[in-house]
N, C-alpha and C positions, 0 to 999 in steps of 0.2 A: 636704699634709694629714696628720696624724696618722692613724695605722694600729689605734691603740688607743680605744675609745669608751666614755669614760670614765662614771662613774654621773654621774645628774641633779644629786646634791649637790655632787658634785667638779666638777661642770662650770657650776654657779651662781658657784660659790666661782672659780673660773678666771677667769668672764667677769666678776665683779663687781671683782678685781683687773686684771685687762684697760683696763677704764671708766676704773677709777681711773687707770691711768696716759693712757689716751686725753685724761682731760680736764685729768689734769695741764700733757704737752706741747701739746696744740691747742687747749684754754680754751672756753670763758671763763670757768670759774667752773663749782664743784659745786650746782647748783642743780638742784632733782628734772625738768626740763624738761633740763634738758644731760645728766644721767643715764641719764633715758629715751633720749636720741638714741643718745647712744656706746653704751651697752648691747644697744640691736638695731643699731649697726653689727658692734659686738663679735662678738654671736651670728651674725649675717648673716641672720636674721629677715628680712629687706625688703633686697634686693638695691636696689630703689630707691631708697630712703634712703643706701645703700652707694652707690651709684655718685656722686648727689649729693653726698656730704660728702668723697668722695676730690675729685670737680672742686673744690669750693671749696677744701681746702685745699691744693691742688696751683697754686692761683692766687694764694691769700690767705696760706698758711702756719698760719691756725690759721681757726677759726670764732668768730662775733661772739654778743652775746647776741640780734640779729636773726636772724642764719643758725638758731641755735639754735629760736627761735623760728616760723621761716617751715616748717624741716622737719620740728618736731612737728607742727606744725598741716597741713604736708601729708601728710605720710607715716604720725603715729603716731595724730591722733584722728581721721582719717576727716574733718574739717572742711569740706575742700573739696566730696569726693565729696557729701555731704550737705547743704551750700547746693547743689551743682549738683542732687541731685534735687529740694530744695524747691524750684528754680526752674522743673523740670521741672513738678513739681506747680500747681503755681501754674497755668504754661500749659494744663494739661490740663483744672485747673476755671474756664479762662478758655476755651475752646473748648467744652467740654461747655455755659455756659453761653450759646455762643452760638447752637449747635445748638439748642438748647432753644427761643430766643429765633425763631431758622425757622421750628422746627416749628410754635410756634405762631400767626404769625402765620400760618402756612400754614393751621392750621386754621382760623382766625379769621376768614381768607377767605373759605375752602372753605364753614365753617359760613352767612355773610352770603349767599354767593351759593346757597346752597342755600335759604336762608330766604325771595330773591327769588323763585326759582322756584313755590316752594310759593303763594306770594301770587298771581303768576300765575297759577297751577295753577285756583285756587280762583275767580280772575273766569273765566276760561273756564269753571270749573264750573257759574256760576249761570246757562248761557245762551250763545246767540250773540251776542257783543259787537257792539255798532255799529262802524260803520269808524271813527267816530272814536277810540272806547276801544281799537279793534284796533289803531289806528297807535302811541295810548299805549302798550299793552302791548310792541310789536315795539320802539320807542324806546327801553323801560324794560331787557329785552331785550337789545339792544343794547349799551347803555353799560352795564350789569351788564357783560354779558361780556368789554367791553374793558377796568373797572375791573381784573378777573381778571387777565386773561391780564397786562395791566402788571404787579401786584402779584407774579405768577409770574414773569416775567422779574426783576422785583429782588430775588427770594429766591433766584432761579438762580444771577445773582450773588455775592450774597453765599454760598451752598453753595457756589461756586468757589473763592471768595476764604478760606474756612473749611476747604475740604479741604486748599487749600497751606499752612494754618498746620498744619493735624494732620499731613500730610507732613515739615514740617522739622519738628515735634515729635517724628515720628516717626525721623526723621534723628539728632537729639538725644540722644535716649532710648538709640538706638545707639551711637553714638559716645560718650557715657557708659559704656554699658556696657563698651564695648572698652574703654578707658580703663584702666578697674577690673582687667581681664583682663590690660593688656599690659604687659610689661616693657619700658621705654622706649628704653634703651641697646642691646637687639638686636632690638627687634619682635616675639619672638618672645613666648609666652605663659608670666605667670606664674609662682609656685608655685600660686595660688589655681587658676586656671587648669585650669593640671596635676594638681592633687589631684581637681578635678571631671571633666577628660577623662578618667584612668585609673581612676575607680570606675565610670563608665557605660560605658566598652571594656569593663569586667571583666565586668560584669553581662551587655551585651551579647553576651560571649563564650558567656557561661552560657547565653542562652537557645537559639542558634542550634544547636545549640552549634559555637563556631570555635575556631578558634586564635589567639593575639594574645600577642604580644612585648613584652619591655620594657627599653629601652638606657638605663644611666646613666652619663655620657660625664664627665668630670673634665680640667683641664687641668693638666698636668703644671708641677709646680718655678712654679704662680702666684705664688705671692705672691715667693721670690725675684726674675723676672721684673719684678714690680711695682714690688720694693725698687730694683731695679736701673735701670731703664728712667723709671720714673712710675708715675702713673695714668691720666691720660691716652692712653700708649701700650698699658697693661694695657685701658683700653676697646679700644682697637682691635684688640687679640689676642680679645677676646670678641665682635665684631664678626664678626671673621674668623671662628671654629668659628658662631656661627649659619650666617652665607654657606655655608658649607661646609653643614650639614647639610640646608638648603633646595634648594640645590644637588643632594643626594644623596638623599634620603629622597621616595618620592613622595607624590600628592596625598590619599591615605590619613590620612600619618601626621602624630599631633601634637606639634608640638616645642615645648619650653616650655626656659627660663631658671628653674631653680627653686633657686637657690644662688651665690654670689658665684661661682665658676668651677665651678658642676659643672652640667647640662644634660639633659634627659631627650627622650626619642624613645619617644613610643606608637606601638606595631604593629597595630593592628587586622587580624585575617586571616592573622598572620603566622607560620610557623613558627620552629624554632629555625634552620634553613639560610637561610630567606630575612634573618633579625633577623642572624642570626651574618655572612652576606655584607653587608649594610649598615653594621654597625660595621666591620668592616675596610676598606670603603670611605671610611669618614669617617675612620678613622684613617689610609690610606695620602695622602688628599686634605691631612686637615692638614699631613701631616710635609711633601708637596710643595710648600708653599706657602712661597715665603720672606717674611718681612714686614719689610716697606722703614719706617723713622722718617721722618714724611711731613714735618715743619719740616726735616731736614737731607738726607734723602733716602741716611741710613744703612741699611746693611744689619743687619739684628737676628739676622739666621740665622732658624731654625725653630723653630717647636712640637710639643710632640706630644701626643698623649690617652691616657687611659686609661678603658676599656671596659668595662664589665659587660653582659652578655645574660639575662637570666629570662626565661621559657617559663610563660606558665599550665600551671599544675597544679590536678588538680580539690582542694577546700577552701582556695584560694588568696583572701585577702583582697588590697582593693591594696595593702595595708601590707605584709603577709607576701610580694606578690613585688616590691614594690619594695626591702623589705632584703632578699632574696636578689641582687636587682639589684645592689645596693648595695654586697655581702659580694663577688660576681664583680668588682666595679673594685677594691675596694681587692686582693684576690687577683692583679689586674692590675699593682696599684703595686708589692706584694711580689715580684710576680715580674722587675721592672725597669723597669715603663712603656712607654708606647708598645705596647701592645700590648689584645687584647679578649679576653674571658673567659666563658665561658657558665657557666650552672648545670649542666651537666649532668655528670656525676661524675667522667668522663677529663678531662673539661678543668679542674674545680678539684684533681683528682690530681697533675695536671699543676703546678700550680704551688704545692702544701701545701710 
């Protein structure tokens, strides 16, 4: 990764000749739909997009005007997620109208059988009935009550049979949702994600007030790696650092995929000793691990990370200490890799 962060215009102009040469070698053609694709793989906007388009062409050697097509339509207009809520929808005014459909017959019931009663009510008003109208009344009575209670057993029923649909809708609904939330290729959560878990830690922090951390974790010499090996193998090295930080981070903290190889850790509660011993944790873990090429069952050697730690500070947005976070990793790379770096002012002295 570049060390230098170039302005927004230098950096359109960068990724627009980027594109261009993406859709020269891998195809199929400059068409504002293949544009859009290579462009947020370019940027790395959508890691998911990114990971999909290295499998295809890691299988295929370039992409088709289908491939092009299948991953705008999942990754860049939202298409999918959006039939899946309409359909969610759908279910919901398909259950609501059936609820509906209950209740009233419930009342419908309720109201019939209350309207018997009252008509009874009113012959016994006018008098002691004869036994024979007595036996009618108790008859009449009678089958009222058992029309009832049946009619109540089949609405029971059916309210059974109506909460299991709002169940798995409600199943639905969720798993949707994750969906939305997760980054596919580690499990682990988003940028979307990530951007919403570290502005309600921060707020959070504020109200209680605590303390809460924040690690932006980077994999060293990727893309070489990538050139080197595949992509396929580059997923498995990304694989590997989630394992690892799940592994290491407890049931607190949020780990999210928020960048083609760079990866964040929310600390909620955490100071800068407890955030600082957990990055050198994850970095002593990675560099331990050797990673085996699973078709030949070569030895790849190791990886290693590079680390940034931020510390809320009071007037701290999450923007403002995520790039503090941010400025400690690449302080990290400057200083040789492999290694983690806090905001706190001996330690980026340390490596200026």
């Amino acid at each position: 990764m570049s060390h230098e962060i170039p302005s927004d215009r230098d950096r359109s102009f960068a990724l627009a000749k980027r594109t261009h040469d993406l859709i020269r070698d891998y195809g199929p053609c400059a068409t504002p739909r293949a544009y859009a694709v290579w462009y947020a793989y370019a940027s790395g906007e959508s890691p998911l997009l990114g990971d999909a388009v290295k499998r295809l062409t890691t299988q295929n050697g370039r992409l088709t005007e289908l491939d092009i097509d299948d991953l705008h339509e999942t990754y860049l207009d939202g298409r999918r997620l959006a039939n899946a809520a309409d359909d969610v929808g759908r279910m919901i005014l398909t259950e609501i109208a059936a609820v509906t459909e209950i209740l009233d017959l419930s009342l419908g019931s309720t109201a019939q059988y209350g309207e018997s009663l009252r008509g009874l009510a009113l012959d016994l008003a006018q008098g002691p009935p004869s036994r024979a109208r007595l036996g009618e009344i108790l008859s009449t009575l009678v089958s009222t009550t058992r029309e009832v209670a049946v009619n109540n057993r089949v609405l029971e029923a059916r309210m059974r049979d109506t909460r299991g649909e709002i169940e798995t809708l409600r199943e639905t609904l969720e798993a949707t949702r994750l969906e939305s939330l997760t980054d596919t290729l580690t499990g682990l959560s988003n940028r979307k994600q990530f951007e919403e878990t570290l502005k309600a830690t921060v707020e959070a922090a504020r109200l209680r007030p605590s303390p809460m951390s924040l690690i932006i974790l980077d994999i060293d010499f990727f893309k070489r790696f990538n050139d080197l090996y595949g992509h396929l193998t580059g997923d498995q090295v990304l694989r590997l650092v989630a394992i690892v930080m799940r592994e290491s981070a407890g049931k607190q903290a949020q780990l999210a995929r928020f960048g083609g190889e760079e990866f964040g850790i929310v600390l909620p509660g955490v100071d800068r000793a407890g955030a600082r011993q957990l990055a050198e944790t994850v970095r002593a873990s990675v560099m331990g691990r050797e990673l085996i090429k699973r078709s030949t069952g070569e030895s790849l050697g190791k990886i290693t990370v590079s680390l940034g730690v931020a510390v809320l500070r009071q007037g701290d947005t999450p923007a403002s200490l995520m790039e503090r976070a941010d400025l400690c990793m690449f302080a990290a790379k400057r200083a040789g890799r492999n290694r983690a770096v806090d905001d706190a002012a001996e330690s980026l002295s340390q490596v200026a």
